[in-house]
C-alpha positions as CSV (number, residue, x, y, z in Angstrom):
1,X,53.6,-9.7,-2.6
2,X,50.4,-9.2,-4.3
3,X,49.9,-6.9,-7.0
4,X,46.5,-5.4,-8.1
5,X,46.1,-6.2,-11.3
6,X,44.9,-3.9,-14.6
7,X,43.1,-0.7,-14.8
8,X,40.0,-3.1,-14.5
9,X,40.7,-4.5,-10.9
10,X,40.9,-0.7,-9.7
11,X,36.8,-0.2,-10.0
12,X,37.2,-2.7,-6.8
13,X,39.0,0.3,-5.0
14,X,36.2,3.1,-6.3
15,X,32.9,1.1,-4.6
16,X,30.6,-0.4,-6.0
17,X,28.2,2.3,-6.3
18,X,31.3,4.8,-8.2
19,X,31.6,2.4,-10.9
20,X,29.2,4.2,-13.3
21,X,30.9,7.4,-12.1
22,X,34.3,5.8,-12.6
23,X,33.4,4.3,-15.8
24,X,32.3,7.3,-18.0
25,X,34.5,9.1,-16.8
26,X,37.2,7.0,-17.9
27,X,36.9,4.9,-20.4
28,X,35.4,7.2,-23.2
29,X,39.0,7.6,-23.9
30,X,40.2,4.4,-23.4
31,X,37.5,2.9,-25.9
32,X,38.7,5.2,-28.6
33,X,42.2,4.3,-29.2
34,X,40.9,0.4,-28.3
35,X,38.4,0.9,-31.6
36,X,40.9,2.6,-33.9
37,X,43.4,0.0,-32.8
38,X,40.7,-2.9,-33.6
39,X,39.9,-1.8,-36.9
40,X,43.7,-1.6,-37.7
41,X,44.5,-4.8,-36.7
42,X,41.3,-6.6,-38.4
43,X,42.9,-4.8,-41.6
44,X,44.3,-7.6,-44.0
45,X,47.0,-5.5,-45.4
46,X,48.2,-2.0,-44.8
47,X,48.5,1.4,-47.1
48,X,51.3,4.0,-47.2
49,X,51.3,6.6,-44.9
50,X,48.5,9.3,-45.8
51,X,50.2,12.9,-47.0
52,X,48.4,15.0,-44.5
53,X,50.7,14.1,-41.3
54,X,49.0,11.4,-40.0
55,X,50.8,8.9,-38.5
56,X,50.3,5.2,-39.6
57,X,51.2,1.8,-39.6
58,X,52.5,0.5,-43.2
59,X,53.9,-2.9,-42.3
60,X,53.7,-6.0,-39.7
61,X,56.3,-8.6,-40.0
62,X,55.7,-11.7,-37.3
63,X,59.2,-12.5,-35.7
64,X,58.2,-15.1,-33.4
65,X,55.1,-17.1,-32.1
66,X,54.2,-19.8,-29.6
67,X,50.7,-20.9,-29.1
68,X,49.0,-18.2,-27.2
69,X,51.6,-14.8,-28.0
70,X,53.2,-13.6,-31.3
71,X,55.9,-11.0,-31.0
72,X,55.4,-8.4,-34.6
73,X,57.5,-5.8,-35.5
74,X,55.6,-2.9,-37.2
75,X,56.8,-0.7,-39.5
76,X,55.3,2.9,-39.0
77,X,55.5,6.5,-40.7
78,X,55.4,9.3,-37.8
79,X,53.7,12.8,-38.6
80,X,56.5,14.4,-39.7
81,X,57.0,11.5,-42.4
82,X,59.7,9.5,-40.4
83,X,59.8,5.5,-41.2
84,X,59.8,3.8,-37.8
85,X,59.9,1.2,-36.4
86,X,58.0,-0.7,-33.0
87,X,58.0,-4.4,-31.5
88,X,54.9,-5.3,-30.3
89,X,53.0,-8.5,-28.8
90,X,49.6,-9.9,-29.4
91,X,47.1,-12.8,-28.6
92,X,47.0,-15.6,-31.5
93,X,43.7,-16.4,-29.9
94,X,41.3,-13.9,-31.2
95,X,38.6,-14.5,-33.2
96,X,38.0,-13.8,-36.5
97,X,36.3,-10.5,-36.9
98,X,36.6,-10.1,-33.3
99,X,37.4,-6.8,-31.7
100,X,37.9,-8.1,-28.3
101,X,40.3,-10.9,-27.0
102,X,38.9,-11.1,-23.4
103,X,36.1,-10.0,-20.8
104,X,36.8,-9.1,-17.3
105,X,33.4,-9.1,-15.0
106,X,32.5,-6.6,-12.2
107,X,29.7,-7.9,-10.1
108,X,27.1,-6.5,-8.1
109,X,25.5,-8.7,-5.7
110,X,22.1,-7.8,-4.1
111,X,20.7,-9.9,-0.6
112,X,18.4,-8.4,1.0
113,X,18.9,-6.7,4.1
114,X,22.6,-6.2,2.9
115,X,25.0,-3.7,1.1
116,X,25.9,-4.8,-2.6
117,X,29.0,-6.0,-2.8
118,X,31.6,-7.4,-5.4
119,X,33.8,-10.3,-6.7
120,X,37.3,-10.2,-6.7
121,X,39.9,-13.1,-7.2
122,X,43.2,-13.9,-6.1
123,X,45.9,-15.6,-8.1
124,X,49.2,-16.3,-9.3
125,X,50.7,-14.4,-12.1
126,X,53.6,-15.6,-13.7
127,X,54.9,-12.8,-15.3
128,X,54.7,-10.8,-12.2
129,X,55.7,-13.8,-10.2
130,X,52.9,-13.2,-7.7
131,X,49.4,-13.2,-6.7
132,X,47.2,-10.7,-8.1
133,X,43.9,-9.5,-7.0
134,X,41.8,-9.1,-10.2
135,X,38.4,-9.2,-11.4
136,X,37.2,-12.2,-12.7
137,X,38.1,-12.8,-16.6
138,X,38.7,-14.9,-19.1
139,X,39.7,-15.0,-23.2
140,X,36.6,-15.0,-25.6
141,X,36.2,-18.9,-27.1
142,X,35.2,-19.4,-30.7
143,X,31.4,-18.0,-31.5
144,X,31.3,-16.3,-27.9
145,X,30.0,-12.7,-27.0
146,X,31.6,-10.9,-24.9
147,X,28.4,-11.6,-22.7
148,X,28.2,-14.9,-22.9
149,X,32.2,-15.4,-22.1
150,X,31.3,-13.1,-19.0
151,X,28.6,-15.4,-18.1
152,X,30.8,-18.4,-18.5
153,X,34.0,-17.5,-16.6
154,X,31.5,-15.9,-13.8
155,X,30.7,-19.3,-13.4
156,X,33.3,-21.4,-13.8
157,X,35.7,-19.3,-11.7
158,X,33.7,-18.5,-9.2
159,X,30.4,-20.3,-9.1
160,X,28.4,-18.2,-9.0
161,X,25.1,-17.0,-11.6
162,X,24.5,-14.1,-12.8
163,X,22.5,-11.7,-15.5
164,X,24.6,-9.2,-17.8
165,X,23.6,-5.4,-17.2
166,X,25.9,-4.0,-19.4
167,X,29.1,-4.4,-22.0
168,X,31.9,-1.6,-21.9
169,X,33.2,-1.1,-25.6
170,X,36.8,-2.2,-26.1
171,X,39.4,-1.3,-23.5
172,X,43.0,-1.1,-24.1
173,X,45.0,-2.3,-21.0
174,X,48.6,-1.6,-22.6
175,X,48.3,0.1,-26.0
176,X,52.5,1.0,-25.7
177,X,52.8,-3.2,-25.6
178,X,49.9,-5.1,-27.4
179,X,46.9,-4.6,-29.2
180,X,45.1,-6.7,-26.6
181,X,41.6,-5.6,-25.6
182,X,39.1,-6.3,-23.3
183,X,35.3,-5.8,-22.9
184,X,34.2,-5.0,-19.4
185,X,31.1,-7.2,-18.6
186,X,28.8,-5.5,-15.2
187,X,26.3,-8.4,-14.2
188,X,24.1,-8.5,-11.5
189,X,23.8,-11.2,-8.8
190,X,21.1,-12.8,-6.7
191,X,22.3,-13.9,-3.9
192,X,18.4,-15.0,-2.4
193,X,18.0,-17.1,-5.3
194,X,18.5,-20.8,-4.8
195,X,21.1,-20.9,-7.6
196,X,23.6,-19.0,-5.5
197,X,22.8,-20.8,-2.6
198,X,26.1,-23.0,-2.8
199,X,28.4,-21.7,-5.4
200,X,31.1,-24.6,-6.5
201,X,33.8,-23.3,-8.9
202,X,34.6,-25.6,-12.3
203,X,38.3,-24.9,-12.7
204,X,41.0,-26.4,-15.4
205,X,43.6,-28.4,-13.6
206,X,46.1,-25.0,-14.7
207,X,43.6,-22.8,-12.4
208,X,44.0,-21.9,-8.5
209,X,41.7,-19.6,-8.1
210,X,40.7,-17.8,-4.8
211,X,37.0,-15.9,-4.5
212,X,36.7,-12.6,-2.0
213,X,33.0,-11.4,-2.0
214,X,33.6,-7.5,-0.8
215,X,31.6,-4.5,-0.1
């Protein structure tokens, strides 16, 4: 089975040339909650509930952790006042004053003579125990901008070089699970220029990672 994976991987299914479309028309909304949920988390303690029926978050205890996932449970006041309370995951990987834990990267690739096209990758998943067909992504690594982790995994996953167009504001993939976000990275590539010529992936012995070039 292969599963398309994240709301990301669905521009692939839109065309290259509906992804601006797709994109404001989508992920105003998306951005929002991922920014209120940002500044929440980057908040080194929390306040009591407001009087004026706003729900908030008053508490995070950590119940478990391993070396890339914690597992919190959050104490929260609902608008009618009710103390609740929510399990939630998140990354122990982001970085400080970070409001982003990872980039995903949709190309467009220009050769003359041709249509653009796009990247997409194929691999395994374990949670989903199956391949996935994604875009290409990667976590942010210490001191990185989301445009210079775009630039990086673009490379390293799939060889090929590229120039950043534009960087989507924080997306929230799974806001009922984890406070994970993502920046989407668009970068154009060159496929007449000689650096493209023969792209060579650099993977970690952990990666198997296979590159479709579509229309």
């Amino acid at each position: 089975a292969v599963v398309l994976y994240s709301m990301c991987a669905m521009t692939v299914w839109y065309g290259v040339g509906s992804l601006v479309r797709f994109r404001h028309r989508c992920f105003p909304f998306l951005a929002a909650r991922a920014s209120s949920r940002a500044s929440s988390r980057a908040s080194s303690s929390f306040h009591d509930a407001t009087s004026d029926g706003k729900p908030q978050v008053t508490d995070r205890q950590e119940v478990a952790a391993t070396r890339w996932l914690a597992l919190d449970t959050l104490s929260y006041r609902d608008a009618k006042g009710n103390d609740r309370k929510w399990d939630m995951v998140r990354r122990t990987t982001r970085n400080e004053n970070a409001d982003a834990d990872a980039v995903a990267i949709f190309t467009k690739m220009y050769k003359e003579g041709e249509p653009v096209r796009t990247i997409v990758v194929r691999q395994f998943r374990p949670p989903l125990n199956c391949h996935t067909i994604e875009l290409p992504a990667g976590l942010l690594d210490a001191g990185e901008t989301a445009s210079e982790a775009a630039l990086r995994e673009l490379k390293e996953e799939t060889g090929y070089t590229a120039v950043v167009e534009h960087v989507s504001p924080p997306l929230s993939l799974s806001a009922g699970l984890t406070d994970e976000c993502i920046r989407l990275v668009t970068c154009t590539v060159d496929l007449d220029a000689a650096v493209n010529a023969d792209p060579k992936q650099a993977l970690d012995d952990t990666e198997s990672i296979e590159v479709s070039v579509v229309a």
